[in-house]
C-alpha positions in Angstrom: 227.0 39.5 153.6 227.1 36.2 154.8 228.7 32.5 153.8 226.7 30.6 150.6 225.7 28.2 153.7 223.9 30.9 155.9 222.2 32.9 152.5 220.8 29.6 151.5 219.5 29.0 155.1 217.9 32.7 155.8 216.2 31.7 152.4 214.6 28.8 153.2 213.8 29.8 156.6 211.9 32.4 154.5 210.0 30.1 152.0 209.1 28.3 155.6 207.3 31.3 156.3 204.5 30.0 153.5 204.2 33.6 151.6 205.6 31.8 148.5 202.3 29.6 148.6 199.9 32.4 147.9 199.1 33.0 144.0 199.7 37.3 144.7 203.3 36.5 146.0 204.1 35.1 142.6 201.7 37.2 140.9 204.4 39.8 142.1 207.3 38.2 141.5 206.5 37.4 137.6 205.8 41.0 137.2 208.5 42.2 139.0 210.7 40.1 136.6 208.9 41.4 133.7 210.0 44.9 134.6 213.3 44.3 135.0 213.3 43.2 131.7 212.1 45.7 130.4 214.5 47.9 132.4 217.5 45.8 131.7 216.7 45.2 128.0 219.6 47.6 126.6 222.0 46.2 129.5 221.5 42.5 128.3 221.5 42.7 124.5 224.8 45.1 124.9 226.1 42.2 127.2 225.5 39.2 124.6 226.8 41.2 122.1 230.0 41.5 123.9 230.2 38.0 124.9 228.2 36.2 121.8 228.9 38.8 119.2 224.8 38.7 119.1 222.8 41.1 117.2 220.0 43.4 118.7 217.2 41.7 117.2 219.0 38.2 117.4 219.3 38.3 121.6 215.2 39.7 121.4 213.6 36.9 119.6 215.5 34.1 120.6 216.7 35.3 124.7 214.8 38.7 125.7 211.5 37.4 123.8 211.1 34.5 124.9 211.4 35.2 128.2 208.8 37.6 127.5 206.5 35.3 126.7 206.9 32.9 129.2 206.2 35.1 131.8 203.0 36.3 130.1 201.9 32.7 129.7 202.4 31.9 133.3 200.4 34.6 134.5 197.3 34.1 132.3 197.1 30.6 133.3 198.6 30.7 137.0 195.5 30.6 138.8 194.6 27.5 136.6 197.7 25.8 137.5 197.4 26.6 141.0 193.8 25.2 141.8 192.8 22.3 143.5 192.4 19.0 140.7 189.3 17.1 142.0 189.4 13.6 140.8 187.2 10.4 140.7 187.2 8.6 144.1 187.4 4.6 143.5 184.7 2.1 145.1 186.8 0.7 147.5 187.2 3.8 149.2 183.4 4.9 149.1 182.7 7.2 150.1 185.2 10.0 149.8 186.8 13.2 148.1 189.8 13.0 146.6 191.7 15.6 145.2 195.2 16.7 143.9 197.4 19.9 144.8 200.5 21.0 143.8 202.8 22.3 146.4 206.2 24.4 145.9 209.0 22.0 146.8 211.4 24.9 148.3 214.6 26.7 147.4 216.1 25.2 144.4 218.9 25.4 142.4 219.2 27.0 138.7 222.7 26.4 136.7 222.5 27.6 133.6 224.9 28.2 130.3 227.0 30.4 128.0 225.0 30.6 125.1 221.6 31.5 125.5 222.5 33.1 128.9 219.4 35.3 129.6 216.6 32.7 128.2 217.8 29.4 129.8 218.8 31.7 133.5 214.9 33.3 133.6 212.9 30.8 132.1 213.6 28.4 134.1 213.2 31.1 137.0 210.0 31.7 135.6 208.7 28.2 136.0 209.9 28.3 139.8 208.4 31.5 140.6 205.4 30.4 139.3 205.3 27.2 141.5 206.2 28.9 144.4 209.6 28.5 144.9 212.8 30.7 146.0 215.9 30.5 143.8 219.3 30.4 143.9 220.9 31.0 140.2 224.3 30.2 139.1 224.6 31.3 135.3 227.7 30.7 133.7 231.7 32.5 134.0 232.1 32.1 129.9 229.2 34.6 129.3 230.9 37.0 132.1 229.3 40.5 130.8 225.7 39.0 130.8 225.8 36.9 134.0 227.2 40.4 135.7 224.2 42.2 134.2 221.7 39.3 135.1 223.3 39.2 138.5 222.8 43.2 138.6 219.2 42.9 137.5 218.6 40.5 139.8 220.1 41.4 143.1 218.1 45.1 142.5 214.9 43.3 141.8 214.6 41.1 144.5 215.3 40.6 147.7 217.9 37.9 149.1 215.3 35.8 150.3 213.9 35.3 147.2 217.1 35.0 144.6 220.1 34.9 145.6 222.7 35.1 142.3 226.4 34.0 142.6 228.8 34.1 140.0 232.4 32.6 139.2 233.7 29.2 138.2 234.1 25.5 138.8 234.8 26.3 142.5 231.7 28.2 142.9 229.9 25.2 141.1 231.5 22.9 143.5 230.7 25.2 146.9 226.8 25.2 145.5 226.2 21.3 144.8 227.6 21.0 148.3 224.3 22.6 149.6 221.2 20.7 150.1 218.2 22.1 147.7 214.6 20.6 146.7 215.3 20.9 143.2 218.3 21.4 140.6 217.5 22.7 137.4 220.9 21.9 134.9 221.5 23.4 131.8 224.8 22.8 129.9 226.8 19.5 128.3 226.5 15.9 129.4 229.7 15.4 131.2 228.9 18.6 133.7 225.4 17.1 134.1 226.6 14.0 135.5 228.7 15.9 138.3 225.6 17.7 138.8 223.4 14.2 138.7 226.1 12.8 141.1 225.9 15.8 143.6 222.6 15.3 143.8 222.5 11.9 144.6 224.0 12.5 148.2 220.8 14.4 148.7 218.3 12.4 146.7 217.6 15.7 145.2 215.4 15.8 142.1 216.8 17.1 139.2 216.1 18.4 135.4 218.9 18.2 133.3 218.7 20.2 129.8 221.7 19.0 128.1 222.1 18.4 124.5 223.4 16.2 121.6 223.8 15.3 118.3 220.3 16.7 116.3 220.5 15.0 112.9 218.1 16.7 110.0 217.0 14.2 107.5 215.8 15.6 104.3 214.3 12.7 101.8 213.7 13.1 98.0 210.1 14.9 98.4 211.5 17.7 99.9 211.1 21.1 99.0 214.9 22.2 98.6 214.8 25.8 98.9 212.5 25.5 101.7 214.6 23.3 103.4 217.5 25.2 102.8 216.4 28.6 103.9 215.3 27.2 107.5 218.4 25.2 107.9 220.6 28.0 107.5 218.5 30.2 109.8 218.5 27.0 112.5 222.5 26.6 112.1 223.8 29.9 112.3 221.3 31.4 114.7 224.5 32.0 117.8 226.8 30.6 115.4 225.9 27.1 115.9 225.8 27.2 119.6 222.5 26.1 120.0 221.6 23.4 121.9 218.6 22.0 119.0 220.8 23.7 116.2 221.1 20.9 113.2 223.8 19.0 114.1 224.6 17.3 110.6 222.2 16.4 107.8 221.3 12.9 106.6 220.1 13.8 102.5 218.9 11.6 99.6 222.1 11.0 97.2 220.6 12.5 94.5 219.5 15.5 96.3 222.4 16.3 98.3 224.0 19.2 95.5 220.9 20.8 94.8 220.8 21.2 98.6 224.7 22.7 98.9 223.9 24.8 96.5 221.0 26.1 98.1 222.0 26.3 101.2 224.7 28.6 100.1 222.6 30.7 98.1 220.4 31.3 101.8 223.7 32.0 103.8 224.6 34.4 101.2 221.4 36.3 101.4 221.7 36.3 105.1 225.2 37.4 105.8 226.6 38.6 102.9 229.4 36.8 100.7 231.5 38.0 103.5 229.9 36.6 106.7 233.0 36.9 108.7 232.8 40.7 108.7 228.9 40.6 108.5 228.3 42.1 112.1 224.7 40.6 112.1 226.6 36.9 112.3 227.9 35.9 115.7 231.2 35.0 117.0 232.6 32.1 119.1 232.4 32.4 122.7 236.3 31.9 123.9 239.4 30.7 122.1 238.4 26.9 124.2 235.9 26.3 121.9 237.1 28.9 118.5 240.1 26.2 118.7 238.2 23.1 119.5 235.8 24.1 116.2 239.2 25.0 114.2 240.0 21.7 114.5 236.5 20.6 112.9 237.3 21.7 109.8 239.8 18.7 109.3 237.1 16.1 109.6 236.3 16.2 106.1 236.1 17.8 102.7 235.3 21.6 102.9 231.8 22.1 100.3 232.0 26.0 101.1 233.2 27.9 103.8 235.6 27.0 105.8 237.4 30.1 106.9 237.9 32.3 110.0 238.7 35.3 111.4 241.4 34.8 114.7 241.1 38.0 115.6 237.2 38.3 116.0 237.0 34.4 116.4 234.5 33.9 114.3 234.3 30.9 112.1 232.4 31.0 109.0 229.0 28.8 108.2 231.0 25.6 106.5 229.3 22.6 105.0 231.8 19.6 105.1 230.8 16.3 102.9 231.8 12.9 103.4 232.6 13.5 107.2 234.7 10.7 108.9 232.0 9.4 110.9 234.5 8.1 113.7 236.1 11.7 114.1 235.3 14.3 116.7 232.9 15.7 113.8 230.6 13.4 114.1 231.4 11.4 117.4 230.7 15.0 119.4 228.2 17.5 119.7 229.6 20.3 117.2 228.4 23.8 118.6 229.1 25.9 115.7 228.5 26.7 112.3 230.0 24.0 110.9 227.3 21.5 109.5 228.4 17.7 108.2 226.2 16.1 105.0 225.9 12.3 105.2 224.2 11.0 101.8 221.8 8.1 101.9 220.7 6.0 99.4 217.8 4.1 101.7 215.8 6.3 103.9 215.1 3.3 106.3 219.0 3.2 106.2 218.9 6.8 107.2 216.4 6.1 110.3 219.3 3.4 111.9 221.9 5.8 111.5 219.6 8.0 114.2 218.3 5.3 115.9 221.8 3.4 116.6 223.2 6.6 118.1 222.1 8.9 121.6 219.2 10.0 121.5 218.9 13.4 120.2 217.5 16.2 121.8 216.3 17.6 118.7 215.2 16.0 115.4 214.3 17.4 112.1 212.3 15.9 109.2 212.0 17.8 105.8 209.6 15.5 103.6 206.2 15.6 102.3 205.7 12.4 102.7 202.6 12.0 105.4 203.5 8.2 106.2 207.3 8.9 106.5 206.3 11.8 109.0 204.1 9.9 111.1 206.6 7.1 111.3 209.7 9.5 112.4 207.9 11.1 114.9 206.2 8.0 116.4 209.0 5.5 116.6 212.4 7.6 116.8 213.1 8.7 120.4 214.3 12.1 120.9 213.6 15.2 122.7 211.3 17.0 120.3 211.6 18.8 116.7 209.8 20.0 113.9 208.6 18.7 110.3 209.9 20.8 107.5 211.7 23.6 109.7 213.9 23.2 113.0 214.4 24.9 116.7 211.0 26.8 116.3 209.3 24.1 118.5 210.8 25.2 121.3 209.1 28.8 121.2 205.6 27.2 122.2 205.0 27.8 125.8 201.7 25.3 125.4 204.9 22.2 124.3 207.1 21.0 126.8 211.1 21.2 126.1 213.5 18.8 127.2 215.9 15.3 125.8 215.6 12.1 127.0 218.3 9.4 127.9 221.8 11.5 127.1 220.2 14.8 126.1 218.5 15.4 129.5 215.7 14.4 131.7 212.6 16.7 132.7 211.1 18.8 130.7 209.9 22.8 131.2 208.0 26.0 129.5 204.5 26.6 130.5 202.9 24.5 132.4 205.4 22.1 132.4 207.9 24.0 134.2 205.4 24.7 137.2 205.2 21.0 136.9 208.5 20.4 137.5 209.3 22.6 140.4 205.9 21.7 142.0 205.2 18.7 143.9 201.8 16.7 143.4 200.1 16.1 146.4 197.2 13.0 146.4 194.8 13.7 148.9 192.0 11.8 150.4 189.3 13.3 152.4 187.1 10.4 154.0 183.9 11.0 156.5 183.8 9.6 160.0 180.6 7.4 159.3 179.7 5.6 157.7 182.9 3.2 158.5 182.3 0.2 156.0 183.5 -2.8 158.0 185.2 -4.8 155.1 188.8 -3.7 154.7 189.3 -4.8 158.3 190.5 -8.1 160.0 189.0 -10.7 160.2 188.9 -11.4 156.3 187.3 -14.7 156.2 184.2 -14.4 153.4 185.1 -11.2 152.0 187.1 -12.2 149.0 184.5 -12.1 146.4 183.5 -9.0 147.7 186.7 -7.6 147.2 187.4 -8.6 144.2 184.4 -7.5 142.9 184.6 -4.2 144.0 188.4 -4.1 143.1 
């Protein structure tokens, strides 16, 4: 086996070779993945719940799943994406054929985290099969079992010069972003991202980053409680909070905000027993880093319900803290647990510039029945995407794109719009010999008003 250096270069030499351009060289590849998958399935959801604490049916639907799908999307609409996009030629340039292709842009890079290790390694490998490309994947050292398995899965699926999977740590980070690639696809938090974002700079190498935020939920006086409740509580504790779009803290009318409490504890209940630290459908937290960092949390504030733990299986119990100290690590940081702050308002517009006034989210979520409030949230907020009167779904739809904007990421993926992103678009003009219309050449004197008229 040789150095990361000469793997990366026997791959590209391969992907110079120009198999990975025709559409039954990915064909095979997307299948070939979608067997392993179903090979692998046991494997992986064995893996998560090791690392995640992550229930059968939990790692399916929101890792295994979805992944699923997104490989079945790309391949019913691959040739599609692939095919020559004739366009409208312009006057000036009569007459000619013009046309757009898109081309794969090479071996790139895939970095991907702890918490949904299986969905954000593949998907994104997805997208760059599909456009053509060879990958190197780095998933991450905190969800050790599953990266193993992935990087077992991988390595007997494919060969070298098609994915090539490394493990380890910061170092192995480091030794990677020292490599030249066409594209760097970065899942994880904001501070890695801008190492990533600065590694890539040496290279002008294009990158996505999927990073993450603060996702407020606002919930104004026509909403319907229960409702609201029973999708929150789903949204939060799905991976115990460590979600990237999971509610972040709630923004509720004053005089709804108890009825709400109430409710929500009512749905947790019915979900994971009075007892949810011993509930083995509820996960844990993923090291003692982050069990202790969450521990901590709990401080911010007054404790509605919840509020306990379990050091021994490090699993923190869904809590509901009111009047949060808005300056404190609660509310000043990403929380990535089931902890979940509730901020009162008595003016929804005062609600909207509590968003607006902070990073832009990566997710936002709007319980209300109110048609004008909706259309006014989701025209003039800025943030990633979300959902009206549920959360997290939205990112399920392979025919949406997914990504943040500003803070919470750049570039977006799933469907087509990952074969978008690791494809590059290539203008093309096809012009005849004759005949060779004499005006766009020197000398210019009286053409003008031609020009401007046909301009």
């Amino acid at each position: 086996m040789g150095t990361v250096h000469q793997d990366i270069l026997t791959m590209k030499d391969f992907f110079h070779g120009g198999k990975t351009y025709e559409r039954t060289w990915r064909v095979k590849q997307l299948s070939t993945l979608k067997r392993a998958l179903v090979s692998y399935e046991g494997k992986l959801s064995e893996a998560l719940r090791l690392d995640l604490g992550k229930d059968a049916y939990e790692s399916y639907i929101t890792e295994i799943g979805m992944v699923n799908g997104e490989i079945d999307y790309a391949l019913k609409h691959l040739k599609r994406w692939m095919s020559v996009k004739r366009v409208p030629g312009v006057l000036a340039n009569f007459p000619s054929r013009n046309y757009v292709l898109s081309q794969p842009l090479g071996v790139v890079l895939i970095m991907s985290p702890w918490n949904y290790p299986v969905q954000l390694t593949l998907a994104p490998l997805v997208a760059a099969f599909s456009a053509g490309n060879c990958a190197v994947v780095k998933p991450s050292r905190y969800s050790a079992h599953t990266s193993a398995v992935l990087k077992e899965m991988l390595d007997a699926s494919f060969p070298r010069d098609v994915v090539l999977t490394y493990e380890g740590g910061s170092e192995m980070n480091t030794t990677l972003l020292a490599e030249r690639f066409d594209h760097i696809f970065f899942t994880g938090s904001p501070h890695v991202g801008k190492v990533v974002m600065e590694a890539a700079s040496k290279f002008l190498t294009p990158v996505t980053l999927e990073l993450g935020g603060k996702s407020p939920v606002i919930i104004d006086e026509t909403a319907d409680i229960d409702l609201a409740a029973r999708r929150i509580a789903w949204g939060k504790c799905l991976n115990a909070g460590q979600t990237c779009v999971a509610p972040d803290y709630v923004l509720i009318a004053r005089n709804r905000r108890d009825a709400f409490i109430g409710a929500l504890k009512r749905e947790i209940q019915k979900m994971y027993t009075d007892t949810p630290l011993s509930c083995a459908e509820f996960p844990r937290i993923v090291n003692e880093k982050h069990y202790e960092r969450l521990k901590g949390l709990l401080k911010c504030g007054s404790v509605a319900f919840g509020g306990t733990f379990d050091d021994v299986t490090m699993k923190i119990s869904p809590t509901v803290i009111t009047d949060p100290d808005i300056d404190s690590p609660l509310m000043q940081e990403e929380i990535f647990g089931p902890i979940l702050p509730v901020i009162v308002f008595d003016d929804f517009d005062g609600a909207l510039d509590f968003v607006s006034t902070r990073e832009h989210p990566l997710a936002l979520y709007l319980f209300s029945t109110d048609a004008k409030r909706q259309k006014y949230v989701t025209r003039h907020l800025l943030y990633g995407g979300g959902c009206i009167n549920d959360c997290v779904c939205h990112l399920a739809n392979s025919h949406m794109p997914f990504g943040g904007v500003g803070s919470s990421g750049m570039g977006r993926y799933h469907g087509k719009d990952g074969f978008d992103t690791f494809s590059h678009k290539k203008s093309i003009l096809v012009k005849p010999a004759h005949p060779d219309i004499p005006l766009r050449y020197a000398p210019y004197k009286g053409k003008m008003g031609i020009a401007k008229k046909l301009m």
